[in-house]
C-alpha positions as MATLAB code, in Angstrom:
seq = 'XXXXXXXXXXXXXXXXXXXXXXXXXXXXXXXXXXXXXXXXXXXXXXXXXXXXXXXXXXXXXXXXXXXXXXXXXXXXXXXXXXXXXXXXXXXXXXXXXXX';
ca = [
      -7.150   -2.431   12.988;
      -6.661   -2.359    9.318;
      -8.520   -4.367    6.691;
      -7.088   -5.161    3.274;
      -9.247   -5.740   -0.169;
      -8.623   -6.572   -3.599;
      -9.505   -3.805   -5.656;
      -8.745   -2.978   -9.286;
      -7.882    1.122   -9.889;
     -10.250    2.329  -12.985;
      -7.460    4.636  -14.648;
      -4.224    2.438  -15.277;
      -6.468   -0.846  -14.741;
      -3.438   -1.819  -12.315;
      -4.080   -4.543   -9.542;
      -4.803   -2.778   -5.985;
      -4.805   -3.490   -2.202;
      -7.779   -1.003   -0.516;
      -6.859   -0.436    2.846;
      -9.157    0.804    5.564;
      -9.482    3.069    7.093;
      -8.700    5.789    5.361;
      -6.123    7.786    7.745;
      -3.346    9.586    7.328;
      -1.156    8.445   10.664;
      -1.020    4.351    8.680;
       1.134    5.742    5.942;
       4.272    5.702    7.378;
       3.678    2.151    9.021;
       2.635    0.687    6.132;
       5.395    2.150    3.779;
       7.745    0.730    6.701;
       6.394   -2.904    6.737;
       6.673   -2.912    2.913;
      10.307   -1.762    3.005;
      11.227   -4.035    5.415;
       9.691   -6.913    4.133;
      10.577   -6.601    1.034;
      13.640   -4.961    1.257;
      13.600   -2.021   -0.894;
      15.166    1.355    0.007;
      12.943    3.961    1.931;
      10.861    5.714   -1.604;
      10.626    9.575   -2.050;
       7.463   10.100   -0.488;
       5.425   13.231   -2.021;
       3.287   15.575   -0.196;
      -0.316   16.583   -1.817;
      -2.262   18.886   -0.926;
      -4.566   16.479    0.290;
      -2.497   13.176    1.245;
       0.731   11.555    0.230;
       2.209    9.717   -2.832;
       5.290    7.201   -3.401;
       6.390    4.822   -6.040;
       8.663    2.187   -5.895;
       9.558   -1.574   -7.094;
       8.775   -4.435   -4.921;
       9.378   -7.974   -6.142;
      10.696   -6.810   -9.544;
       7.201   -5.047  -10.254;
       6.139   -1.095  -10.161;
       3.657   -0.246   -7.317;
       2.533    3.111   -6.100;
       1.476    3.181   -2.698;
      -1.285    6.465   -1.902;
      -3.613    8.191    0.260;
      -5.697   11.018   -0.168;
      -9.224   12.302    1.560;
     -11.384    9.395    0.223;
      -8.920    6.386   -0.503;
      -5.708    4.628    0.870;
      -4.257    2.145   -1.602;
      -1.111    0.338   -3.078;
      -1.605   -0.493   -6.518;
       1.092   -2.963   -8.889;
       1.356   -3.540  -12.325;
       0.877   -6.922  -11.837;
      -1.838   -9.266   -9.932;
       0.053  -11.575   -9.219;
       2.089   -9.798   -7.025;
      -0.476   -8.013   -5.248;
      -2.378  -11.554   -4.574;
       1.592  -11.885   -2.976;
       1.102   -8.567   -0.975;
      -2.344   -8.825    0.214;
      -2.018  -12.302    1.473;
       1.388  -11.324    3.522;
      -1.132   -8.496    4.957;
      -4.123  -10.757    6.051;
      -1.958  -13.004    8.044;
      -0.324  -10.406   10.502;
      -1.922  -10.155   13.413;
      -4.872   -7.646   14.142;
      -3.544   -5.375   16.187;
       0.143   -5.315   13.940;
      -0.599   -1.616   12.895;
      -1.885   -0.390   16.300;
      -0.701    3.009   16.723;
];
């Protein structure tokens, strides 16, 4: 099961959805419900040496969606918009991302 929190990231001060826990094999869900829900073309994702990377606009706003060794986040420009996001991911059911 994954849990969503509001979160603020320190460097670009943009509005951000914490998602536990951290683990690689959620990426590709996650990336898939966004896409599909809000119906934006499959992003470029990019591979790090120690997680993966994508950008891409959802709802007319920039968001980044990453996850490395110590954190798994999305992250948009604008709050409101994540307050959109996060609420959309509370209300699916608990075992939506089961893998």
């Amino acid at each position: 099961m994954l849990t969503f929190s509001e979160d603020r990231w320190v460097g670009n001060k943009w509005a951000s959805i914490e998602i536990e826990p951290v683990d690689g094999v959620y990426f590709l869900p996650v990336l898939f419900y966004l896409t599909t829900t809000y119906h934006f073309p499959q992003p470029h994702i990019i591979d790090g040496i120690d997680g993966y990377l994508t950008s891409f606009r959802l709802l007319d706003c920039d968001a980044i969606l990453t996850i490395d060794t110590w954190t798994f986040s999305i992250a948009f420009e604008r709050d409101h918009i994540r307050d959109t996001v996060l609420e959309a991911l509370r209300a699916l059911p608990d075992d939506y991302f089961k893998i």
